[in-house]
C-alpha positions as CSV (number, residue, x, y, z in Angstrom):
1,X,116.8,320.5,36.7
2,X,118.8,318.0,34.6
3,X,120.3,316.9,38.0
4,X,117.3,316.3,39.7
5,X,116.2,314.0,36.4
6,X,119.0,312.0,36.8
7,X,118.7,311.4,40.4
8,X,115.5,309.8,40.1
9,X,116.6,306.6,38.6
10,X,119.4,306.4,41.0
11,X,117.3,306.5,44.0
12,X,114.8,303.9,42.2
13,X,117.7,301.3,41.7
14,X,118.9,302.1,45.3
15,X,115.8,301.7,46.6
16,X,115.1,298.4,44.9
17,X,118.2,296.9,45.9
18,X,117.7,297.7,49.3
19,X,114.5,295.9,49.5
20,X,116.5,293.1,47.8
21,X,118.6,292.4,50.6
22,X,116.0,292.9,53.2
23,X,113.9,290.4,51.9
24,X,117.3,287.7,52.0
25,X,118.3,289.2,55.3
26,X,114.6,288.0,56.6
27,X,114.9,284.5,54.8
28,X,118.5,284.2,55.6
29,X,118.1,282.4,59.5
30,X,115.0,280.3,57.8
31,X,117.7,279.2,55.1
32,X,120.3,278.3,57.2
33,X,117.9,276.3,59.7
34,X,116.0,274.3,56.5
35,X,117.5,274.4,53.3
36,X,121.6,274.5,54.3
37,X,122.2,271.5,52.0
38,X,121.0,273.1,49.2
39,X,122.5,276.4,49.4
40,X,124.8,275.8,46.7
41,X,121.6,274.9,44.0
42,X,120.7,277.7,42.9
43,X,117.9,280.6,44.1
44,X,115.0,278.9,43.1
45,X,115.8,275.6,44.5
46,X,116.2,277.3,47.7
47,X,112.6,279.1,47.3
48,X,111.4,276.0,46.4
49,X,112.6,274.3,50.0
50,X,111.7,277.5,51.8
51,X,108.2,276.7,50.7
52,X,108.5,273.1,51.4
53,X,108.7,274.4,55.7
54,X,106.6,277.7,54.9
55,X,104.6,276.0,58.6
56,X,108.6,276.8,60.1
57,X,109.4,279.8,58.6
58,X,109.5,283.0,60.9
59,X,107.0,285.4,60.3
60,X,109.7,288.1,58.4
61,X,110.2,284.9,56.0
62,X,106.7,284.2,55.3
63,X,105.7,287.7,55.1
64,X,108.6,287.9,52.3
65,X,107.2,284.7,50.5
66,X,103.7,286.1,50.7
67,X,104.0,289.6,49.6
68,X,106.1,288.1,46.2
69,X,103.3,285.5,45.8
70,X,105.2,283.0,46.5
């Protein structure tokens, strides 16, 4: 039983950090495309040109950008 307890929070951060890098795997053509120069500025400048060409973005992107509420 105390193994079982213990693999809960291990598939919870597993989970979690998969859906992490699908959501940068969908924005990552979209990044390289629009927002290359600023690569280097940090994550929320990034997000913040991503939204400047959300009209551009592919539909994976934007469904990303919408579902965080973004």
């Amino acid at each position: 039983m105390i193994r079982f307890a213990l693999m809960i929070p291990i598939l919870l951060f597993a989970s979690a950090a998969s859906a992490q890098q699908n959501n940068q795997s969908a924005c990552a053509r979209d990044v390289s495309r629009f927002c290359r120069a600023k690569m280097n500025d940090g994550d929320m400048v990034v997000l913040g040109c991503l939204k400047e060409h959300r009209a551009k973005l592919g539909k994976a992107c934007a469904k990303v950008l919408a579902d965080n509420g973004q």
